[in-house]
N, C-alpha and C positions, 0 to 999 in steps of 0.2 A: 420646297426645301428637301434636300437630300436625308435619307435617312442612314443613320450613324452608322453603319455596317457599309454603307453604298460610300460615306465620306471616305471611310478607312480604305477602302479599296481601291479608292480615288487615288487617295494620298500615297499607300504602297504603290501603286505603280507609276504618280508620278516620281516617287524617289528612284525606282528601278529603270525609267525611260527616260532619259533627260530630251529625246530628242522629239520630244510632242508640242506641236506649236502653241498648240491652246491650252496647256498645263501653265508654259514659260508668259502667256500673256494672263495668266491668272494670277500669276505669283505677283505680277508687275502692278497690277491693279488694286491686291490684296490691303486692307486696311494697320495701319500699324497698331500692334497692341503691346502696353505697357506690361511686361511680364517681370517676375523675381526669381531671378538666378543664385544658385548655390553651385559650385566648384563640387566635382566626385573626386574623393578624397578615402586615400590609405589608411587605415585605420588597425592599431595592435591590437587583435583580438585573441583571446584564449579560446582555441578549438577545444571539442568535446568529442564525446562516444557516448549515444546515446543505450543503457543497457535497461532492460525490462524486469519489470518484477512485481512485488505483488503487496497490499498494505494487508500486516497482520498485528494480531494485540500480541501483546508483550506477553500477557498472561492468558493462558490457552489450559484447559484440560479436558481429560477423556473421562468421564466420569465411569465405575464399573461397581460391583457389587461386593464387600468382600465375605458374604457368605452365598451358598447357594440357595435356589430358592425360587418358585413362582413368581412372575409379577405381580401384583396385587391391585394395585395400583398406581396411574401415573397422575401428578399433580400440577404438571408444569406442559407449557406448548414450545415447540419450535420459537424463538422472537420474543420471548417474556424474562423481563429483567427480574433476577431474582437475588436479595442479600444472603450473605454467607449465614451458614445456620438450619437457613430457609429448607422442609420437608421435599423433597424433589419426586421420591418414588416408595412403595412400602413395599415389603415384599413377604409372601407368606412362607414362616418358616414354622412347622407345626414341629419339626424333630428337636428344634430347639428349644422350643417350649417345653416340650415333653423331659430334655435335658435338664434344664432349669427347673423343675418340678422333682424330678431326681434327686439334683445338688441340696433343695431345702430338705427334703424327707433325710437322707442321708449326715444333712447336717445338725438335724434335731434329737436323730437319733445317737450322733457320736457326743453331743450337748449332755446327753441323757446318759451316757455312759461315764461322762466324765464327771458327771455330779454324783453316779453311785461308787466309782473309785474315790472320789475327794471322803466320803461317808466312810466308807468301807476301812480306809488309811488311818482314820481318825479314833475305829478301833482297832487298828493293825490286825485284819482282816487281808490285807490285801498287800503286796509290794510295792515297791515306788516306780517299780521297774514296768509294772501295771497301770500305774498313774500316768507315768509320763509318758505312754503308749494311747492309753486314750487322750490326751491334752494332745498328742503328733495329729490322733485322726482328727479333731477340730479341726485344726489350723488346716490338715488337707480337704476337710469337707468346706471349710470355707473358703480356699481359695477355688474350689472347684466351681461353689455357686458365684460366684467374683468374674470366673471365665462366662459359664452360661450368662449369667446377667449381660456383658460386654458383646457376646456374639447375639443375643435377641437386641441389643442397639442398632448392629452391622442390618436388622431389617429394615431400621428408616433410613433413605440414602439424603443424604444432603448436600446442601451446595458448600465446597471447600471457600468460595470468597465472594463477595458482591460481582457480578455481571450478567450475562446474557443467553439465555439457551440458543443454540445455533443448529444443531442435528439430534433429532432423536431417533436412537438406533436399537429398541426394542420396542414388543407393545405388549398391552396386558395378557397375561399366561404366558409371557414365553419365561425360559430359566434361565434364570441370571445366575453367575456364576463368576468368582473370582478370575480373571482373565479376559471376561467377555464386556463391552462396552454398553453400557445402558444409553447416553447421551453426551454430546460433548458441548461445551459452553467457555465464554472468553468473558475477558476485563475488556469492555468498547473505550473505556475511560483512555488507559494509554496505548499510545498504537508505534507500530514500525514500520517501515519500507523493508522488505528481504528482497533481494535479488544474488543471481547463480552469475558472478562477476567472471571474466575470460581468464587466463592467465597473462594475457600479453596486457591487463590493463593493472591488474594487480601491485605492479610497482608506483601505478597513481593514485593510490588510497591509501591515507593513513588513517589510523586509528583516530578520533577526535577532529578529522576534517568536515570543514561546511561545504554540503553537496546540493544543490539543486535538484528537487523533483517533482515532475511533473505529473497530475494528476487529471485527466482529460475533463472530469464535472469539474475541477477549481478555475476562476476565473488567473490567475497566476500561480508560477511554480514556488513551492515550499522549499523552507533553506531545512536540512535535516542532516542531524550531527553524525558520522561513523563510531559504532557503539561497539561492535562485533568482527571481527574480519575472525572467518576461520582457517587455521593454520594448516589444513589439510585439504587439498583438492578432491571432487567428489571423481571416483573410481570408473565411473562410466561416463560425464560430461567432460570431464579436465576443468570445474570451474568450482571456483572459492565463495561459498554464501559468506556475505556479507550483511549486517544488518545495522541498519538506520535508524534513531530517535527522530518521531515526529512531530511537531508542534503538535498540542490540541487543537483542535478543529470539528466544529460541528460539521462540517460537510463531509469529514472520511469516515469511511466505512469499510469495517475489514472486508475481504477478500476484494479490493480494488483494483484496477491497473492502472501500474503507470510506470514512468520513465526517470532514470538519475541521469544527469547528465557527468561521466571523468572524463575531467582535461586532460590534455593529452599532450598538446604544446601549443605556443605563443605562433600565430602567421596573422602577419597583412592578409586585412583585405577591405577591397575598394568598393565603397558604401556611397551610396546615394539616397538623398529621402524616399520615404516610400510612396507619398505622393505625385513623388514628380513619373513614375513608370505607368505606364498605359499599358492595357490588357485588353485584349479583344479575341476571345476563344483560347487558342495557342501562340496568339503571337504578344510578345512585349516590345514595347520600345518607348523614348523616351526624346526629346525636341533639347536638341545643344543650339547653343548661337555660334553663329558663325557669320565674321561681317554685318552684325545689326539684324541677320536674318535667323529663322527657326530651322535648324534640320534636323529631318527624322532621322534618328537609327535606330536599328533593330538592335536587343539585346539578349544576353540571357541574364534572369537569378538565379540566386541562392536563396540563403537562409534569407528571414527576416530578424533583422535582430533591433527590438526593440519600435523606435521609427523609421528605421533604416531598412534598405534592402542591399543585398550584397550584390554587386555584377561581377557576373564569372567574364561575360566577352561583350564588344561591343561599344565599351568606351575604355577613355584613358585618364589617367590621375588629371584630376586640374579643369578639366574640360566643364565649361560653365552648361549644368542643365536646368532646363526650365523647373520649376515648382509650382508655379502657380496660372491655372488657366491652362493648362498644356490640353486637356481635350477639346478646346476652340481653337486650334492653330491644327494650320495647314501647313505641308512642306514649305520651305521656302518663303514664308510671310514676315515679314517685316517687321522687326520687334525692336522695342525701347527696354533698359534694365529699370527696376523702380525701386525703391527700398524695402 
C-alpha cells in the first residue's frame, strides 16, 4: 500500500497529465464509493478589521504617599488581593511626630490661658478684649493639633478599594513623597478591552455597539459593549482609544492580548464545509463530481468561518463538493451521491 504523501503525489499528477496510460486504466478499474455532496454556495457575510489591543480593569490606581517620609515598612507582595482600608505600607515620619507633640503642649498651654482670663474677667481684672484673644488661640491651637493628627495618618498608606497589587515600585528606606509612586494595584473583578482604533474605522463604532473579541487563552470570542470612544485622536499615532465592557470571566486577566473584530461591509463569499478541503503541506484541494466521477481541484482559502471555509479560487458557486470520505478517493474514481 502506498503511503498517503506517495497517493497525493500520485493523484496530482495524474490530474496534471491526463495523458498516462496507466493512471486512465486505474481510474477504469477504480471501485465506486458512495460519497455526500453539498453545492459551494455564496454566502452574505459581514467583513471585519481585525484591531489589537489590550484587557484592562476599569479601576486602576497608582498608589503614592501624601506625606514625605522613609519607608518603614512594606505589608503587601506584588499578586495579593487586598480590601479597601487594608494597611499597604507605614512610613516613618519622626518630624510629624515631633509637630504633633508641639500642637498638644501648645494647646494646653492656650487651655490654660484661657481658664486664667475667664477668673481674671470675673473680677474684671482683665478685658474682654483679652478673653476673646485667648478663646482665638484655643481654637487655633486646636485646629493646629487636628492638622498634625491628620498628616501622622498620611503615615499608614492604604488601599483606596478592594483589588489586587500588581507593581511595587519602592522598597524599604527609600523616601516616599507626595508625587512619587509607592505601588500600583487594580479591581480584577471588572475588566475592559482598550484598543488605539485607526481613523478610517472610526465611523464603524458606536458608542453602545456589540463587538466581538477575541482573546487567544478563551476557547471562543466575547461579545463586549462600546463603553468609551474618545473624541480626540492621539497626536503622534492618529488613532481614537476606544474602550470596551467585558463580560466577567474567570479566564481574563488584565494586561491580555487580543483582538475586536469592526465590520466594515456586507460581501459575498463562497463557502464550502470545512471538511470537505484537503491539506497536505501547502497544497489544498477539494474532489467536485463531475459525471458520477470525483475530480480533484486545487484550491485556495480564506478565513474559516465557523464550519465553513471560505474559497478565494478554484471553484464556482453550485459546484457539488465532496464532504464525506474525500481522503479515500482518487482522481477520477467513480462515485454514487448518498444522503
Amino acid at each position: 500500500m502506498k503511503s498517503v504523501p506517495g497517493l497525493w503525489l500520485a493523484v496530482l499528477l495524474a490530474s496534471s497529465c491526463h495523458k498516462n496510460d496507466e493512471s486512465a486504466r486505474s481510474k477504469e478499474t477504480a471501485p465506486t464509493i458512495a460519497v455526500q455532496l453539498t453545492p459551494a454556495t455564496l454566502e452574505v457575510h459581514q467583513a471585519t478589521e481585525d484591531v489589537v489591543g489590550t484587557v484592562r480593569s476599569k479601576l486602576r490606581a497608582v498608589i503614592e504617599a501624601k506625606v514625605s517620609g522613609r519607608v518603614l515598612q512594606y505589608l503587601v507582595a506584588p499578586g495579593q488581593l487586598v480590601k479597601s482600608g487594608d494597611l499597604l505600607a507605614e512610613l516613618d515620619v519622626q518630624e510629624i511626630r515631633a509637630k504633633l507633640e508641639q500642637a498638644k503642649a501648645m494647646l494646653d498651654q492656650a487651655k490654660r490661658d484661657l481658664g486664667r482670663q475667664e477668673g481674671l474677667i470675673a473680677s474684671k481684672a482683665t478685658s474682654q478684649q483679652e478673653l476673646d484673644n485667648a478663646a482665638a488661640r484655643v481654637k487655633v491651637t486646636t485646629a493646629g493639633l487636628n492638622e498634625a493628627e491628620t498628616m501622622l495618618g498620611y503615615a499608614k498608606v492604604t488601599a483606596p478599594f478592594d483589588g489586587v497589587i500588581t507593581r511595587k515600585l519602592a522598597d524599604v528606606g527609600d523616601l516616599a513623597m507626595p508625587g512619587k509612586p509607592l505601588m500600583e494595584m487594580e479591581a480584577p473583578a471588572n475588566l475592559r478591552f482598550e484598543t488605539d482604533l485607526p481613523e478610517s474605522l472610526l465611523g464603524d463604532v458606536k458608542s453602545g455597539a456589540t463587538l466581538p473579541v477575541t482573546i487567544p487563552s478563551l476557547p471562543k470570542p466575547l461579545q463586549a459593549t462600546v463603553s468609551e470612544i474618545s473624541p480626540v485622536a492621539d497626536a503622534v499615532s492618529r488613532t481614537f482609544l476606544v474602550k470596551l465592557d467585558l463580560p466577567n470571566d474567570a479566564g481574563l486577566r488584565p494586561g491580555q492580548f487580543g483582538r475586536v473584530a469592526v465590520p466594515v461591509a456586507e460581501v459575498k463569499l463562497l463557502l464550502v464545509p470545512r471538511q470537505s478541503v484537503l491539506k497536505r503541506g501547502q497544497i489544498e484541494a477539494v474532489f467536485v463530481v463531475r459525471q458520477g466521477h470525483a475530480m480533484l481541484r486545487l484550491v485556495k482559502t480564506g478565513k474559516l468561518l465557523g464550519d465553513k471555509t471560505e474559497i478565494l479560487s478554484g471553484l464556482e458557486p453550485g459546484d457539488p463538493v465532496v464532504t464525506s470520505d474525500a481522503s479515500q478517493l482518487t482522481d477520477g474514481q467513480p462515485v454514487t451521491s448518498k444522503p
